[in-house]
C-alpha positions as CSV (number, residue, x, y, z in Angstrom):
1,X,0.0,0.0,0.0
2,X,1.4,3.4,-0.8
3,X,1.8,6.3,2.0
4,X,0.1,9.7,0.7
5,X,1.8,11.4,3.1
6,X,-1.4,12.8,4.4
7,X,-2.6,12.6,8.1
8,X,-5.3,11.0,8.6
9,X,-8.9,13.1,9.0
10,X,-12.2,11.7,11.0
11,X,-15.3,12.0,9.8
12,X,-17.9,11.7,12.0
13,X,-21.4,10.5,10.3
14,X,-24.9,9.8,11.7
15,X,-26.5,6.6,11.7
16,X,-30.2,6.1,9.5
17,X,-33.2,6.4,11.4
18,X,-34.7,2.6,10.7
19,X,-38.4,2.5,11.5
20,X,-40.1,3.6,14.5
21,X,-37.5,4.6,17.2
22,X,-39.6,4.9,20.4
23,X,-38.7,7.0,23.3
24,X,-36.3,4.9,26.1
25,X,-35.2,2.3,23.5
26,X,-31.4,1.5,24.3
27,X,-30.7,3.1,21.0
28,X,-28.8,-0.1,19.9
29,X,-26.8,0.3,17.1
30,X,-27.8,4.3,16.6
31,X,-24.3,5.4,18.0
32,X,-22.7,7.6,15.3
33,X,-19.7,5.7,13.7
34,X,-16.3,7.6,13.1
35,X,-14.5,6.9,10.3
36,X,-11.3,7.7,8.7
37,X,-9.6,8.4,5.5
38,X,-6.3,8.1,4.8
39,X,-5.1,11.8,4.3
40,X,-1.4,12.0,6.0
41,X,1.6,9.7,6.4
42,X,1.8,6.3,8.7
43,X,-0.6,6.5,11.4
44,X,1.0,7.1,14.9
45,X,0.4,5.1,17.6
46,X,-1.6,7.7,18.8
47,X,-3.9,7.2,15.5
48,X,-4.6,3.6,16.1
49,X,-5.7,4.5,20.0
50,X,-8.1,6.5,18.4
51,X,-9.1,4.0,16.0
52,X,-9.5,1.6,18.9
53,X,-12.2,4.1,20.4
54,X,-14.0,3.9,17.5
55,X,-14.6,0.7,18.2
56,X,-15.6,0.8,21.7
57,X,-18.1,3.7,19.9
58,X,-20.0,1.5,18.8
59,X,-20.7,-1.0,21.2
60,X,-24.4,-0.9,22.7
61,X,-24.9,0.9,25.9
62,X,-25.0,-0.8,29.0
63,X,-28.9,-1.7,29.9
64,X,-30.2,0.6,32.8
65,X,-31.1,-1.5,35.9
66,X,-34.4,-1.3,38.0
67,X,-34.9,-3.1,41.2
68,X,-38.4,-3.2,43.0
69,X,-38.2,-3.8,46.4
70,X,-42.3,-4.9,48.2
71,X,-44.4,-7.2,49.4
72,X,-47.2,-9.3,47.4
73,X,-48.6,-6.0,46.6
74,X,-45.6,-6.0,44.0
75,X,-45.5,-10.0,43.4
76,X,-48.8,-10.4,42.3
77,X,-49.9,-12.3,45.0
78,X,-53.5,-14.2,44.3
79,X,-53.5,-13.5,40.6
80,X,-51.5,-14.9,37.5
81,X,-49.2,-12.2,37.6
82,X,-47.0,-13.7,40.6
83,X,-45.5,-16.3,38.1
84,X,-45.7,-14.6,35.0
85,X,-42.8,-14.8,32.9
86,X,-40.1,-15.2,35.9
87,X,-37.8,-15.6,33.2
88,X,-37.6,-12.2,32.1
89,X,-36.8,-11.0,35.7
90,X,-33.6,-11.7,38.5
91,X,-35.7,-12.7,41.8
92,X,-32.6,-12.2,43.7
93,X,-34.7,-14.2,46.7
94,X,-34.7,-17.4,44.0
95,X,-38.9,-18.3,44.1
96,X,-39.3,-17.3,40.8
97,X,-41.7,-14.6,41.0
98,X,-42.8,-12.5,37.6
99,X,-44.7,-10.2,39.1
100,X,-45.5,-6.7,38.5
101,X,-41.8,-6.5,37.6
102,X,-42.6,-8.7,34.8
103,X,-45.3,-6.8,33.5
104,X,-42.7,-4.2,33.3
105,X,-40.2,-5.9,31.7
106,X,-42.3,-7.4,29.1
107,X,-43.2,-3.5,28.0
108,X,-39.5,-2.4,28.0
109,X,-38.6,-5.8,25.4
110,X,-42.2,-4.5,23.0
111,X,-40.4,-1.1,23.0
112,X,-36.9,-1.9,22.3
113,X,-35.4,-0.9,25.4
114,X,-32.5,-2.2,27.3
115,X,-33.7,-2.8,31.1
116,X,-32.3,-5.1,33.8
117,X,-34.9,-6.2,35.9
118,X,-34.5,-7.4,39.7
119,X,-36.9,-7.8,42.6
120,X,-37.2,-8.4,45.7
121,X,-40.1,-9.5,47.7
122,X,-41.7,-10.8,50.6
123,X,-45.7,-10.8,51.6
124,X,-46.5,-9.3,54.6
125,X,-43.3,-7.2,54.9
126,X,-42.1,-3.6,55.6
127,X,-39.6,-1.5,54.3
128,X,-38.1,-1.9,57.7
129,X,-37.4,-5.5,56.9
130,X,-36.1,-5.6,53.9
131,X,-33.1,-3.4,55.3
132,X,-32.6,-5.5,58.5
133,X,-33.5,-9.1,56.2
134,X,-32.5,-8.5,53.0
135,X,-29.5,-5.7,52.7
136,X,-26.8,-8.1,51.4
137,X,-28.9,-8.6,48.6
138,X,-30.1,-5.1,47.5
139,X,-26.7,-3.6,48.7
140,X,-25.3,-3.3,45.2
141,X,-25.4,-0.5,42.8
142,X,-28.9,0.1,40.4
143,X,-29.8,3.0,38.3
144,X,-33.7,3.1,39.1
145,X,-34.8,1.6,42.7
146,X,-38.8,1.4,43.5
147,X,-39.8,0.7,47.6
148,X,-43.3,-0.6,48.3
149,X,-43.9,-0.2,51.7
150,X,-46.5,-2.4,54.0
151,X,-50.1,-1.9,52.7
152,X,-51.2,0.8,55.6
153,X,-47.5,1.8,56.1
154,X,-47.5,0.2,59.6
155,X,-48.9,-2.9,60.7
156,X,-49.7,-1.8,64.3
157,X,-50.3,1.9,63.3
158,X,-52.4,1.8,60.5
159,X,-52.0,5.2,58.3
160,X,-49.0,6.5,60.7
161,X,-46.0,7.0,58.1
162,X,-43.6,7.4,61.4
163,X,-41.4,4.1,60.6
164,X,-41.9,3.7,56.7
165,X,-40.1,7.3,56.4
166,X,-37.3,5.8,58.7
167,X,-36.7,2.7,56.7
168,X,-37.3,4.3,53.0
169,X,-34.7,7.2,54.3
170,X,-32.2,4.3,55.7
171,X,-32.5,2.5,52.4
172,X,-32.2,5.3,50.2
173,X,-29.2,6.6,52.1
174,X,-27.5,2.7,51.4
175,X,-28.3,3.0,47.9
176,X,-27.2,6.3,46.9
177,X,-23.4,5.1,48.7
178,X,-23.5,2.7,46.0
179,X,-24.9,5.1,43.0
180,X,-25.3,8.8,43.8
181,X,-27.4,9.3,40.9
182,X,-29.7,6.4,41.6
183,X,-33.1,7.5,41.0
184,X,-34.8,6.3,43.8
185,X,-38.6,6.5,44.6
186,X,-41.9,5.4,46.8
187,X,-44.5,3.3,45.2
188,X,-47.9,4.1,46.5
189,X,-50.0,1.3,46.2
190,X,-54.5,1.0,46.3
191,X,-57.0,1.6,48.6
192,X,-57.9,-1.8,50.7
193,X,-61.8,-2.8,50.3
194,X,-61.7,-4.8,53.2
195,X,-60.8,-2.3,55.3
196,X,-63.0,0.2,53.8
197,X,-66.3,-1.9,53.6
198,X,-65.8,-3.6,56.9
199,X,-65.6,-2.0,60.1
200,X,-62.9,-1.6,62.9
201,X,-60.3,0.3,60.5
202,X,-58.9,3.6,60.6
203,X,-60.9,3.6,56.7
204,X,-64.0,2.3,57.6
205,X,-66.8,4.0,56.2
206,X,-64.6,6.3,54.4
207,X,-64.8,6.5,50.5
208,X,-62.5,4.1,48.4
209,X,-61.1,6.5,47.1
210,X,-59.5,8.1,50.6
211,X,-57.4,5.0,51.4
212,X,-55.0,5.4,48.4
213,X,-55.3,9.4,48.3
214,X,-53.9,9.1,51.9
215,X,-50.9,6.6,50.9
216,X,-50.0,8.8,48.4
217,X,-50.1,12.3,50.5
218,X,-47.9,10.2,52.9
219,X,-45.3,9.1,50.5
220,X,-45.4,12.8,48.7
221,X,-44.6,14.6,52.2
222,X,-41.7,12.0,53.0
223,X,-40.4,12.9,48.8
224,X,-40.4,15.9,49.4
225,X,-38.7,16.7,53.0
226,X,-35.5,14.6,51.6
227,X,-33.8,14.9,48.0
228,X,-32.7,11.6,48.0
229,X,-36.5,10.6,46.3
230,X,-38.0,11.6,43.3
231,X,-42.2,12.0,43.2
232,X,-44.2,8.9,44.3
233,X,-45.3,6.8,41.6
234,X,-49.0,7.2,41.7
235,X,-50.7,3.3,41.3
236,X,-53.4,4.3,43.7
237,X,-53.7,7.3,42.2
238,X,-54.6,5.3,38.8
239,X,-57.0,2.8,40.8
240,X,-59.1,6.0,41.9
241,X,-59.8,7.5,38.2
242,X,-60.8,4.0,37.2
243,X,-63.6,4.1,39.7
244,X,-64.1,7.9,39.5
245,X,-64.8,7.4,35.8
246,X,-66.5,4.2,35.6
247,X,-64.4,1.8,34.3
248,X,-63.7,-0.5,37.6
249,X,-66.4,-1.0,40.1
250,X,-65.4,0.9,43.4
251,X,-67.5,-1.8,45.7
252,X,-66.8,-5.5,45.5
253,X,-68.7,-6.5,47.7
254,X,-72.0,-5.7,46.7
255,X,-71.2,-7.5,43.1
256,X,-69.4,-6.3,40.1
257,X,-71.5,-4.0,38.0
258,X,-72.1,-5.0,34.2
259,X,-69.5,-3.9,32.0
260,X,-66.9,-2.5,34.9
261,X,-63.7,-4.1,36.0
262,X,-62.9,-5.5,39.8
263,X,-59.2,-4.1,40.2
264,X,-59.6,-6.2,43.4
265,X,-58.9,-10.0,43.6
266,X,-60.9,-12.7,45.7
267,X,-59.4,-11.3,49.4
268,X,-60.9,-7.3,48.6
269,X,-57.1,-6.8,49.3
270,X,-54.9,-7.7,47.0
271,X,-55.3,-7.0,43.2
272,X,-56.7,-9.0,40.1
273,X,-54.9,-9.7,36.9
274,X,-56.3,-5.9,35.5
275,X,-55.5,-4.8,39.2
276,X,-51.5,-5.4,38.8
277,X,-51.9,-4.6,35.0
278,X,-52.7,-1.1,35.7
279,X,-50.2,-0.8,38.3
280,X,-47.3,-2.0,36.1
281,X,-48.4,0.5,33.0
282,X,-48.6,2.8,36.1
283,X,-45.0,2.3,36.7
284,X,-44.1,1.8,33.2
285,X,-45.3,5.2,32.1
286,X,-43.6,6.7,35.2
287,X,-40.0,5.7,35.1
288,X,-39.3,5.3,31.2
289,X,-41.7,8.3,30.2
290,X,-43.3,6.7,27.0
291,X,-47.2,6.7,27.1
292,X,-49.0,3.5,28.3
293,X,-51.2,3.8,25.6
294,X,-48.8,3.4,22.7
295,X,-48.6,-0.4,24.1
296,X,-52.0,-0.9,22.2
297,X,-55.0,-3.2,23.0
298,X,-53.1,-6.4,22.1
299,X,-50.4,-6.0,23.9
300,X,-48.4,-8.9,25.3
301,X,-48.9,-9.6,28.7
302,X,-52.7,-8.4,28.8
303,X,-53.2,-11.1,26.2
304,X,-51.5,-14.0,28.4
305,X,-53.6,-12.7,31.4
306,X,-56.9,-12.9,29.4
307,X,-57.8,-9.4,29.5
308,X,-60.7,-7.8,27.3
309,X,-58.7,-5.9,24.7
310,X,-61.2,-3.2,25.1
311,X,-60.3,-3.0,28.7
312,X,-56.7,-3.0,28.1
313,X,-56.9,0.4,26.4
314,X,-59.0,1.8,28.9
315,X,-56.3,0.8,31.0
316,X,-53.6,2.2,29.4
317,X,-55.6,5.5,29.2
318,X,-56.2,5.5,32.2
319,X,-52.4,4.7,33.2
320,X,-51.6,7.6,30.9
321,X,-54.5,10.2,33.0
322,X,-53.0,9.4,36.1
323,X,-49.3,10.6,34.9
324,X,-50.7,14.0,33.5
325,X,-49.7,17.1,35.6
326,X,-53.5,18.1,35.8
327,X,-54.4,14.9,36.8
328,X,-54.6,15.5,41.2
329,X,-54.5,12.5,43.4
330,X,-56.7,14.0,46.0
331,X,-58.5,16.3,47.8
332,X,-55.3,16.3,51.3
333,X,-52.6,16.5,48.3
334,X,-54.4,19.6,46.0
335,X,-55.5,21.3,49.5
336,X,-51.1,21.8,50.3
337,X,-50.8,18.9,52.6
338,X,-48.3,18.2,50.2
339,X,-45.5,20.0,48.1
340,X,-46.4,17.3,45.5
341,X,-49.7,18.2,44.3
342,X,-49.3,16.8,41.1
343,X,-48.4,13.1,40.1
344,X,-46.5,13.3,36.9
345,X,-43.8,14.5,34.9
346,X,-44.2,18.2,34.0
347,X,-43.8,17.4,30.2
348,X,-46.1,14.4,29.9
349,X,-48.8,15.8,27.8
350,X,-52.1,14.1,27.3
351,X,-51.3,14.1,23.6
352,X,-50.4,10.9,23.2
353,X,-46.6,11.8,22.5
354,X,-44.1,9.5,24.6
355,X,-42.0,11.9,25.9
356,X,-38.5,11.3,28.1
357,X,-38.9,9.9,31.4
358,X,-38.1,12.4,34.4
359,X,-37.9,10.1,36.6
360,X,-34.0,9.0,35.7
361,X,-31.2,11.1,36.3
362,X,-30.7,13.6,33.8
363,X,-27.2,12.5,32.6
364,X,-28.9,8.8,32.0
365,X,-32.5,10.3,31.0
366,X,-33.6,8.8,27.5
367,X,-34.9,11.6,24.9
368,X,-37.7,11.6,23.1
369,X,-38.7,10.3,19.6
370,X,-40.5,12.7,17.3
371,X,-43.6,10.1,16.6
372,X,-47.3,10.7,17.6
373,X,-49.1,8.1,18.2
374,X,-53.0,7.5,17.9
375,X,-55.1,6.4,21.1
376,X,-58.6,6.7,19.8
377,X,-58.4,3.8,17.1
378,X,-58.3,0.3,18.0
379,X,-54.6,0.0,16.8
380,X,-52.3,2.5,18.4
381,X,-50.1,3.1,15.5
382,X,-47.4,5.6,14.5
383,X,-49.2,8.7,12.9
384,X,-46.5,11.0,11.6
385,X,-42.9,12.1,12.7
386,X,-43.1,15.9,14.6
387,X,-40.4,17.5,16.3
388,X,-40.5,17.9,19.7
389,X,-38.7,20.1,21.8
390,X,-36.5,18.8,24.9
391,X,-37.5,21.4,27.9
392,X,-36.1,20.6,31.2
393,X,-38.2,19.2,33.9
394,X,-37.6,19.8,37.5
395,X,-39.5,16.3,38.2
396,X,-37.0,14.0,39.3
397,X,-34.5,14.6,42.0
């Protein structure tokens, strides 16, 4: 080979857009690729150290990990869901729970992106436990941690959040040793018919709706006194606007109305297949960012759980309300008991765009893809390529 005494030049191109690139995917095989053209004499050492990193350019990022830390609230206990697809999950307590995790993990594969996903559970447990029980197996470093706390936060104070904010603090202080910018956050979980429709609770009597609304003011105070959490994600928040608008009968107990969904399973206490479905899009929507609905009516997992297709989309709308800013929790959180009045990202728009998720830290956050999609047809399907802007959100903390 002749030298032609030229040095060599790089030229950096951009990769094709292939098809629809939705919002969070890993971006496999998107990163730009330098090349380089022969324009100078031998290449220096120096040269082929550069062309090394090149190489390394190209290889796929590392997937983001996501633990979920709960109790059968987040296994899935008395439904399908607690051995659903165990496979696509690390139990690090080796039963081989699915669970809502799962759920969550079978989204992140139908949208092309790259999540690790690890849980680990117990039933009947606090947050308290799983830092005195189970640290030597959550002790490690994760990108995106969830903590489900004990159904009525304490088992011998029902409604008192005195404890759970000691053990969520304690935890979140171990995690962020491990990863400062973990993105850390509380899940709060579904008002309990059996304690609402039966006496001798602190609920009793009390509309379904209050249970969750007060889980969730609970959670938002204890966010928002320490930086080391981001928002609540809002599950209960997403059970209330199915009963609010109809679509899940509030009342088990008196029968299940024609046409409406029991979010409840056999106990009154736990949930049913739709019951952990809509937490999981819950949590899906939250932490990647990308719109429940654009999962569609035949989506995956609500297919293997036998769900109405019809009533996956309301669902995933629903899902989607529930993360809007103007969608309020309740009455204690939009009267100021709480600095977090809202329960979703700033920029999640009830458009139907997937936008970035502000949940993750911003150096890690995943940007958005310019593609609309439809949520009135049966089909959710891509309607044309926009282009959106990238505003900063002051969501995540």
């Amino acid at each position: 080979m002749v030298d032609s005494g030229r040095t060599p030049r790089a030229v950096r191109t951009t990769p094709a857009k292939a098809g629809v690139q939705l919002p969070g995917a890993s971006r496999r095989g998107l990163t730009a690729v330098t090349s380089f053209v022969a324009t100078g004499p031998r290449p220096s050492p120096g040269w082929m150290l550069l062309l090394a990193a090149s190489f390394l350019a190209t290889t796929p990022a590392a997937a983001k990990t996501i633990l979920f830390v709960g109790n059968s609230f987040t296994f899935g206990a008395g439904s399908p869901v607690q051995h659903y697809h165990p496979d696509r999950v690390t139990d690090l307590n080796k039963e081989g729970i699915g669970g809502v995790p799962a759920l969550f993990a079978t989204f992140a594969e139908e949208t092309k992106q790259d999540w690790k996903v690890s849980l680990e559970t117990s039933p009947g447990k606090d947050l308290a436990w799983h830092l005195a029980e189970k640290r030597q197996l959550i002790d490690r470093k994760w990108d995106v941690v969830l903590l489900q706390g004990f159904s009525t936060l304490d088992a011998a104070r029902p409604g008192d959040p005195t404890n759970h904010a000691a053990a969520a603090r304690a935890l979140a202080a171990m995690l962020k040793v491990r990863n400062k910018a973990a993105s850390i956050h509380l899940t709060s979980t579904w008002s309990r018919a059996d304690l609402t429709y039966r006496p001798g609770s602190r609920w009793s009597g009390q509309p379904i709706t209050r249970m969750a609304d007060d889980l969730y003011a609970a959670n938002a105070q204890i966010s928002a006194a320490d930086p080391m959490f981001g928002r609540p994600i809002p599950v209960g928040a997403a059970w209330n606007i199915a009963i609010r608008n109809g679509i899940a009968d509030g009342n088990p107990f008196d029968g299940i109305a024609y046409g409406k969904v029991d979010l409840w399973t056999y106990d009154q206490y736990h949930a049913s297949s739709a019951g952990y479905y809509l937490s999981a899009l819950t949590i899906f929507g939250a932490v990647t960012g990308i719109d429940p609905r654009t999962l569609g009516p035949r989506e995956e997992a609500a297919e293997h759980l036998g769900l109405d297709p019809l009533v996956t989309q309301q669902l995933q709308r629903i899902a989607a309300e529930a993360l809007q800013p103007s969608s309020v929790v309740a009455s204690s959180v939009a009267a100021g008991r709480s600095n977090h009045a809202s329960t979703s990202p700033d920029n999640f728009r009830v458009s139907g765009r997937p936008l970035r998720s502000t949940f993750l830290p911003s150096a890690t956050r995943i940007q958005p893809s310019g593609i609309e999609y439809s949520s009135t047809s049966f089909r959710s399907a891509p309607l044309k390529r926009i282009p959106m802007p990238r505003s900063s959100s002051a969501w995540s903390k």
